[in-house]
GUVEX-553432 format. One record per residue (C-alpha): residue in three letters; y, x, z. Coordinates in steps of 0.02 Angstrom, whole numbers, plus 50000, padded with zeros to 5 digits. Layout:
<sites>
alaYXZ;...
</sites>
This chain:
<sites>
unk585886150545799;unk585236167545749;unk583736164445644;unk582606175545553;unk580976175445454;unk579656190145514;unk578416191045370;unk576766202245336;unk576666198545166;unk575086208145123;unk574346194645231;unk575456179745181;unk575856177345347;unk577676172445447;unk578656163645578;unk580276158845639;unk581176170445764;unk582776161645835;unk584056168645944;unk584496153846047;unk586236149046114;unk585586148346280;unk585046166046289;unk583186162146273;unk582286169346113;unk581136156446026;unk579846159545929;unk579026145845796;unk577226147145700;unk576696133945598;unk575136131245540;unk574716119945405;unk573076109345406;unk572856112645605;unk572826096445738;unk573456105945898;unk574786115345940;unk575146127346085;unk576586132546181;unk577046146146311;unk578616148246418;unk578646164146465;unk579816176646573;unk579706192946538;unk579156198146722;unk577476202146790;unk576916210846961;unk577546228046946;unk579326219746948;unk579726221047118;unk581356233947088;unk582786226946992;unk584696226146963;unk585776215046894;unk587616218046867;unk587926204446997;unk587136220247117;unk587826235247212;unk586076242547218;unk584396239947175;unk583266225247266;unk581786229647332;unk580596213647333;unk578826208547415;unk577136211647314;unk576496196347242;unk577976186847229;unk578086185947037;unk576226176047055;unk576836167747226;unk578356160747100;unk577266153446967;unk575976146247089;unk577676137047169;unk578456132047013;unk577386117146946;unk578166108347102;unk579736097047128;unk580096084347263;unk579206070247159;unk577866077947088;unk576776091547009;unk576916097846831;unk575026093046818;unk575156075746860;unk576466071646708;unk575236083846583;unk573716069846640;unk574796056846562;unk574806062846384;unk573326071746373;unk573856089646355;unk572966103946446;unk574086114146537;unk574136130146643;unk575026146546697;unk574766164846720;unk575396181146797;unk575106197746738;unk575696214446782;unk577276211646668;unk577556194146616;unk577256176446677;unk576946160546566;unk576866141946560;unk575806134146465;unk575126118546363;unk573946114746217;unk573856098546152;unk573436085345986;unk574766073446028;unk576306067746127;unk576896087346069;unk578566083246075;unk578536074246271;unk577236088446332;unk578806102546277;unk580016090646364;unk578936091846520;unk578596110646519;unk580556115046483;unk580916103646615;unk580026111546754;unk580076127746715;unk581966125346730;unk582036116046888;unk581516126247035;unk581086117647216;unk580686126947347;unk580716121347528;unk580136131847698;unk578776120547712;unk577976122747534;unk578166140747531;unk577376143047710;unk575906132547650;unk575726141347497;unk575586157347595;unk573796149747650;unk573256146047480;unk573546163647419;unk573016173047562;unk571146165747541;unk571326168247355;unk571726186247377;unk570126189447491;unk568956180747382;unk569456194947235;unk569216209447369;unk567576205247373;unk567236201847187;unk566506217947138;unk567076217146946;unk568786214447028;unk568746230447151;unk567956242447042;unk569616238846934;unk570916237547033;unk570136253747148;unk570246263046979;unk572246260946963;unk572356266247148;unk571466279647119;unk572376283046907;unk574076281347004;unk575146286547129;unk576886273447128;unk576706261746996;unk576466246147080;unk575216241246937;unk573936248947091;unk574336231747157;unk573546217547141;unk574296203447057;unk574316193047186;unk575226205947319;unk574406209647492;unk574226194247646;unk575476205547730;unk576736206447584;unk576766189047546;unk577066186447709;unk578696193447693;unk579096179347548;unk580246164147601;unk581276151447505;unk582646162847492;unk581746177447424;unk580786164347269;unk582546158047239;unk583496176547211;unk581876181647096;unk581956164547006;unk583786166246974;unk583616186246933;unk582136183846806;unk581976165246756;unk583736167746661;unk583576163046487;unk584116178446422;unk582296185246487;unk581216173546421;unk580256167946278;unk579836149746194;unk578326152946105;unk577416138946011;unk576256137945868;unk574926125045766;unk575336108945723;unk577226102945750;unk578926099745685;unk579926111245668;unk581576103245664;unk581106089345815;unk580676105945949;unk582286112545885;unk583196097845956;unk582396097646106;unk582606115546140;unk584696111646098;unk584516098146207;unk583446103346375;unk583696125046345;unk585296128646483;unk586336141246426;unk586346156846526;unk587446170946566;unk586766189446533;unk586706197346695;unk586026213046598;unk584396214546715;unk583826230946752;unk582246232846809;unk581416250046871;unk579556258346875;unk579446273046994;unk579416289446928;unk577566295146920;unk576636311746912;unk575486317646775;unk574086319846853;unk572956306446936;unk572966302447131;unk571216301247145;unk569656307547067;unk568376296347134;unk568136281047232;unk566716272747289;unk566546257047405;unk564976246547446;unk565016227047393;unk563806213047354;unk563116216747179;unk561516217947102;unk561616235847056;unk563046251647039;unk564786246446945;unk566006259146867;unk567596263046798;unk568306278446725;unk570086280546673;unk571136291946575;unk573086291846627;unk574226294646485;unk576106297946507;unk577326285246515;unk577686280146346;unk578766266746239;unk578286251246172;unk578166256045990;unk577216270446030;unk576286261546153;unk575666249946008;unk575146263445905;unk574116273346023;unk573316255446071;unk572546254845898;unk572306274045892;unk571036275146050;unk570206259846021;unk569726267045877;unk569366283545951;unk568376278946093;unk567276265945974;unk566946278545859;unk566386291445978;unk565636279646129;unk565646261746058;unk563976252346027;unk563666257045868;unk563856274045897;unk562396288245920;unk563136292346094;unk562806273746158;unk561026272246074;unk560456285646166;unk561176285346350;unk560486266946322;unk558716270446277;unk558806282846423;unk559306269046546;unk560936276146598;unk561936261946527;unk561666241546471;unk562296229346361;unk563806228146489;unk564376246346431;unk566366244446355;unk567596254446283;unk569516252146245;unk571176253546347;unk572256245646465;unk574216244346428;unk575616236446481;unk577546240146534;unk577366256046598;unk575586261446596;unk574236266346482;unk572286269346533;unk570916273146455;unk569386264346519;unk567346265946498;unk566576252646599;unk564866245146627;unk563476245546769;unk562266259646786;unk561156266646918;unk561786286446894;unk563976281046872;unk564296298546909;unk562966305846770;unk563726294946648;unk565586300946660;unk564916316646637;unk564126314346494;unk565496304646418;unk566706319646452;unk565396330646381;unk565326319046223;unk567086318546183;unk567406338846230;unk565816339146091;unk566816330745965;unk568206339945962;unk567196354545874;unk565666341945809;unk566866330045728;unk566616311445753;unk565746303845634;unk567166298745467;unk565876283745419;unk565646275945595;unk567546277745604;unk567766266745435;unk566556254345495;unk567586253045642;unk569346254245576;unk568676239845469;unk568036230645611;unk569636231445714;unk570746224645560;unk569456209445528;unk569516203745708;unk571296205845714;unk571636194945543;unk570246181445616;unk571126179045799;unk572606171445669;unk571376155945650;unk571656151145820;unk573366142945902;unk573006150446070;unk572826167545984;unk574266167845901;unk575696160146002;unk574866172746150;unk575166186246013;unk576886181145972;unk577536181346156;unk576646198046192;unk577536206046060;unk579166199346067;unk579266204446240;unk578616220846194;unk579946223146075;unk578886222745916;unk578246209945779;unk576786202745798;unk575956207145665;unk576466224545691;unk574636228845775;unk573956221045610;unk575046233345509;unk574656247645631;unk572596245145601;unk572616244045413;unk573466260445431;unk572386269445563;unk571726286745495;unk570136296645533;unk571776311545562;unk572396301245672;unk570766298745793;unk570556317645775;unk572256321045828;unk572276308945992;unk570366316446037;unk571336332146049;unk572646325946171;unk571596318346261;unk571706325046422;unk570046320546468;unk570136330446640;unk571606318246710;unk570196305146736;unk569556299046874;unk567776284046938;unk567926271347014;unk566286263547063;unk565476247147172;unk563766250847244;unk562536237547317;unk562676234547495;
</sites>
């Protein structure tokens, strides 16, 4: 086995990076005086997968939206039982996500660690899938996807990346469309299972209170080895510019919601991470709640406490995004695009920048004292290609240049609103 220490040693921190036989990369944290421990099993595919290749193919495959969530919702399942019902029995909490690029299996637990990983290896690793279950399941998501088109919070975000882009399929939403899961069937959960549930594309991540050598031994033990199929998987080529510059739709809420994006370029992972750190900083400095902007567009009444700054990233795509409620949306992005065109002659301010810099490195050290935290933070950046302590690194090293430099590349013109208004 391929093993390796990643280390941050200005923060005495490390774990154990292994490349496992069986293709899958594992990924250890220990942490000493703590009573639980938590795992993810995660494959490194999310919604916005739904072109791919794998050497086995002539061509590319072309798959339904919402079948990377229809997969997970599918997988706790077997002939015998749920996943769920063997979790009760020890005790441990368990769950599963999708996002936009990855999907993960879950526990969190006190005791019984070692059974609880048997369990979650176990079904992860044993797909069953029958035309009945899926056809039912159909049902189940189909109401689940109506109930978020007519959460507000929901719309006003997921409108905003319909209007930010044109192809990515992060426009979509998680779950797909009740037509396009429609179009899933047994057959078309078993070729995605196969394509992205190889071991070579996923990630064992697992950290708090456990042994070290014992998970090793079950991961020789229960981890089948895979064969590289050397997955390709494609986003579609996207303009610069932004599809949309406003959308508005009319939902249950108790007053206006908006949301206004910047679209950035496509960019890599590593410089992904960097610019992550870069315009939080930026926008917090210039538009966060301690700044001079947010005191006085509050004291006006053109924003509240729900006002929020920071960005949206992934595989693929990187927004900016100002969100709150306010009765004058439109008023507000223009004064935020008036505030930041401001400070690219005012300056923003070097000391609220320091405060802030300081802020973001604090938070970042402090989400270390939780197990959830950091074995989330582990598989996040080991599927991003990255260490993860790199963001850590990246926010002790932040400049006030830096901030000035991305204010000025900004484009704050590719932008667009989305906003909710009360019935």
């Amino acid at each position: 086995m391929n093993r390796e220490i990643i280390e941050n040693q200005k923060i005495g921190e490390k774990y154990i990076r292994i490349k496992h036989p069986s293709g899958c990369t594992i990924c250890l944290y220990p942490m000493e005086n703590y009573s639980s421990a938590y795992a993810l099993f995660g494959t490194n595919y999310g919604s916005v997968d739904t072109t791919f290749k794998t050497d086995e193919d002539e061509d590319f495959v072309v798959v339904p939206e919402g079948i990377a969530h229809y997969l997970e919702h599918k997988l706790f399942e077997n002939d015998e039982c749920d996943a769920f019902e063997l979790y009760a029995k020890t005790g441990a909490n368990a769950n599963a996500f999708t996002s936009f690029d990855k999907t993960a299996y879950l526990f969190s637990c006190s005791q019984k660690f070692e059974e609880n990983l048997e369990i979650l290896l176990n079904f992860v690793q044993e797909p069953y899938f029958t035309d009945e279950t899926v056809q039912k399941e159909q049902g189940i998501i189909g109401q689940e996807i109506k109930m978020y088109l007519d959460d507000p919070g929901w719309r006003v975000f997921f409108n905003g990346l319909q209007a930010v882009y044109h192809n990515n399929p992060v426009r979509i939403d998680i779950a797909g469309t009740v037509e396009s899961i429609a179009k899933i069937n047994k057959e078309l959960l078993y070729r995605c299972y196969n394509t992205f549930y190889n071991l070579n594309n996923m990630v064992l991540s697992i950290a708090g209170n456990f042994d070290v050598d014992k998970t090793l031994e079950i991961c020789d033990r229960l981890l089948k080895k895979s064969a590289d199929h050397k997955l390709e998987k494609i986003i579609p080529d996207e303009p610069y510019e932004v599809k949309e510059k406003s959308v508005t739709v009319k939902l249950s809420c108790a007053q206006p919601l908006f949301n206004i994006m910047y679209k950035f370029p496509k960019m890599s992972d590593k410089e992904a991470a960097k610019a992550y750190i870069v315009y939080n900083n930026l926008f917090e400095t210039c538009l966060g709640r301690t700044s001079a902007f947010y005191t006085e567009m509050y004291e006006q009444g053109l924003i509240n406490e729900t006002f929020n700054v920071g960005v949206f990233n992934g595989r693929g795509f990187f927004v900016g995004v100002i969100d709150g409620e306010s009765k004058e949306p439109q008023i507000v992005m223009d004064r935020v695009n008036s505030e930041l065109k401001r400070l690219r002659t005012a300056k923003p301010d070097r000391q609220e920048f320091e405060n802030i810099k300081k802020r973001t490195y604090g938070e970042l050290l402090s989400s270390l004292g939780s197990v959830e935290n950091v074995a989330t933070s582990v598989l996040n950046a080991e599927m991003a290609g990255i260490s993860a302590f790199e963001y850590i690194r990246l926010a002790a090293e932040v400049t006030y240049d830096n901030i000035i430099e991305a204010l000025d590349k900004l484009d704050i013109d590719n932008s667009c609103i989305s906003i909710v208004e009360p019935v």
